[in-house]
C-alpha angles and dihedrals in degrees: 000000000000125000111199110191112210105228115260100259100234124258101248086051098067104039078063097055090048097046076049096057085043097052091039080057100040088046081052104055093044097064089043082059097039089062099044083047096050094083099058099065105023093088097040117109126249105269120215115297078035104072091044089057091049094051088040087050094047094047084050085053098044086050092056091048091056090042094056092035148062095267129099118261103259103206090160089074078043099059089031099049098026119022085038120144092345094257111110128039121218105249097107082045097054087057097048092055097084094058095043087049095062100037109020093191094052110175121232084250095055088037090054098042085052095054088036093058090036095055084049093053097048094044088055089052093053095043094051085051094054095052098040088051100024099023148238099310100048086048089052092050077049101051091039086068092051093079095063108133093216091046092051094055087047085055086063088051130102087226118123094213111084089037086051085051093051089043086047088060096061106046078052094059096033081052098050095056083043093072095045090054081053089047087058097035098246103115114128138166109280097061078054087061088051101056091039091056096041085045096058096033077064095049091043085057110035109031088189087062095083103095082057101050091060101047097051092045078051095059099052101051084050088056097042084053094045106033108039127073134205121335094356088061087056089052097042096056085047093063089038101054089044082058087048089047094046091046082056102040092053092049096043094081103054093041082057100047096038088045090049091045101044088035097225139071106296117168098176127329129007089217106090098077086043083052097049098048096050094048107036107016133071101281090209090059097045082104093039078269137002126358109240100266096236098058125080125252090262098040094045094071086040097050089045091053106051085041091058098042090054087056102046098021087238122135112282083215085058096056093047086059099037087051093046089053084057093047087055106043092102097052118115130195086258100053090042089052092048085049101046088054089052092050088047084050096049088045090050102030124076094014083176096049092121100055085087088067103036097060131100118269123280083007096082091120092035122132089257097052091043086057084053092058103046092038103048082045103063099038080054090063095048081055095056090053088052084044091056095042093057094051100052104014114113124206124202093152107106131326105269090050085053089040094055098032080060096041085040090053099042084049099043091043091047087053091043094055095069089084086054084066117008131049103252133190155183088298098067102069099077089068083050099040097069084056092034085049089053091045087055086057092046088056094052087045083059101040092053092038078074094069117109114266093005112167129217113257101251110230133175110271099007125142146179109297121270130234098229084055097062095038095050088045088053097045086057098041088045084040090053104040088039088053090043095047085046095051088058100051094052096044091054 
């Protein structure tokens, strides 16, 4: 008789296969509570920045229509419904176009089902390539965050800031793979194509991203020039500077429309003076003086300075900066740090504020809304220590931890600068959590990577770690606590 004896199935093998089953489980549950979630919000009507996107998204449809059809291109609905005051850009538009193109009269409830199953969509996407280019156990961390109550109504919101969030996880992790392809020397264009695309895809849908999207460009460019040697070098900068070129192409044509119809520079968004004037600056002078009491404390600068260009045929762009300067002439170190801390209170404090908004009529203190609330509040507070842990971890383990801890803290600390310029607020979160959910699993990497005789998860492409990535980690980790000690100091 014959014994045959089945092969022992390796170890790492089957810690995959587990994480697997967990993330199959974890995907699971968060549809099963997507679609709890979903009415609560689908009656609900669009709230502030919404109802902007869906006007800007039915003018973009109407636009296609008279593209493809036999009446005259309108651009007029397009500057007036689009371009607007400069605030928003079009990348939640641009989303919302399919729908509106094949039903023009879309209800809230099909809007936000649209946006529910798109975000989905969009979140499965970012978790499979996780774990495809980080691995099964930062998917599953991922995923775990996507269970978050509050995060789930946002997903039914016109907003741009969760989808950029989702898109931002994937540039990181293109990007990612992108430097361990440097690393070997195998970089080429077309990856280049990629990360310019993902990167403006960012910036059309989070204004404030900006600051994030160079600086990863940036860093790529810097790896392509320090890693690479010879002929793949060459290679290598020339898929980093067509990142660089798409990122500007793609961003060329909305610059130029927003800059003719608002008749001055515009690169992205005219809200940053406007920004500027209302959080740091004397509210009573944003309008050289008092705001007209009607408006609201957006469209007053705006009205004042239409008015005023109509007057004196400047830019109407050029009178919001020059009032906002006005507004600001008084403010000290000191009053800017103090506000720069209330604006980082308001961004980190109340994650599940708008839950009060986004909740069926006459059921705003109900038990559901109540588990909202709590829920939404302590895995907020997970998501501040990843947070925490992106910004001033340093990695030295192997190429592709360095690789992300550096792609992880240019993306956090691009986020993070908004409150340095703009009023922000208990609705931005949802674009940083996605980063702040990967820095917790980088934390638990580190903290497991101290057992004895703990081995190095082995991933495709990976190598030994690199000297520019630890520098570059510490500079960040010394820059942020150094900002945030000297905040304090002048606010006190």
């Amino acid at each position: 008789m014959t014994i045959v004896v089945s092969p022992a199935i390796p170890t790492r093998v089957r810690r995959i296969a587990r994480a697997d089953l967990v993330l199959a489980v974890l995907l699971l549950a968060q549809l099963v509570l997507r679609v709890l979630l979903y009415p609560r919000v689908q009656d609900v009507h669009y709230i502030g920045d919404e109802k902007a996107y869906v006007d800007a998204a039915r003018a973009l449809s109407n636009l296609v229509r008279d593209v493809v059809g036999p009446t005259p291109v309108d651009l007029g609905e397009v500057r007036r419904n689009v371009v607007a005051s400069g605030w928003f850009m079009p990348g939640m538009s641009v989303l919302l176009t399919p729908l509106l193109l094949v039903e023009p009269h879309a209800s809230i409830p099909l809007v936000r089902g649209y946006l529910d199953v798109a975000t989905g969509v969009l979140f499965l996407l970012a978790v499979l390539d996780v774990r495809r280019v980080l691995g099964p156990w930062y998917a599953v961390v991922l995923a775990v965050f996507g269970l978050v109550p509050m995060w789930l109504l946002f997903a039914a919101t016109a907003y741009g800031d969760l989808t950029a969030g989702l898109v931002l996880v994937l540039l990181m992790t293109r990007l990612v793979a992108a430097l361990r392809r440097v690393r070997l020397g195998t970089l080429a264009p077309l990856n280049g194509v990629g990360l310019g695309l993902l990167a403006i895809a960012v910036l059309y849908l989070r204004p404030s991203a900006m600051p994030l999207a160079i600086g990863l460009l940036l860093l790529l460019l810097l790896c392509a020039v320090w890693l690479s040697r010879g002929r793949a070098r060459l290679r290598s900068v020339a898929a980093a500077l067509i990142a660089v070129a798409v990122f500007g192409a793609v961003l060329l044509p909305w610059s130029v429309l927003a800059s003719q119809t608002l008749g001055g520079r515009v690169l992205t968004t005219t809200s940053v003076p406007l920004g500027l004037g209302a959080t740091f600056g004397d509210r009573d002078k944003r309008c050289f003086g008092p705001c007209d009491p009607d408006a609201s404390l957006w469209y007053g600068p705006v009205r004042y300075g239409r008015e005023v260009a109509r007057a004196t045929g400047r830019s109407e762009v050029t009178v919001q900066q020059q009032a906002a300067r006005y507004a600001m002439q008084d403010v000290t170190t000191g009053s800017y740090a103090r506000d720069v801390l209330a604006d980082f209170d308001r961004y980190l404090h109340e994650p599940a504020h708008y839950s009060v908004a986004y909740h069926p009529p006459g059921k705003s203190d109900d038990s559901v809304q109540r588990a909202v609330v709590t829920w939404t509040e302590r895995m907020f507070r997970l998501l501040m220590l990843g947070g925490a842990a992106v910004l001033l971890l340093v990695r030295r383990r192997d190429f592709t931890d360095q690789a992300l801890s550096v792609v992880a803290k240019v993306a956090l600390a691009g986020l993070l600068f908004q409150p340095f310029v703009h009023v922000s607020g208990a609705r931005y979160w949802p674009t940083a959590a996605p980063v702040a959910a990967l820095g917790l699993a980088m934390l638990g990497s580190a903290l497991l990577a101290l057992r004895p005789g703990a081995a190095a998860p082995a991933r495709v492409g990976d190598a030994a770690p690199v000297r520019l990535f630890t520098v570059l980690q510490a500079c960040c980790a010394v820059t942020v606590v150094a900002v945030w000690v000297a905040l304090h100091v002048l606010a006190g």
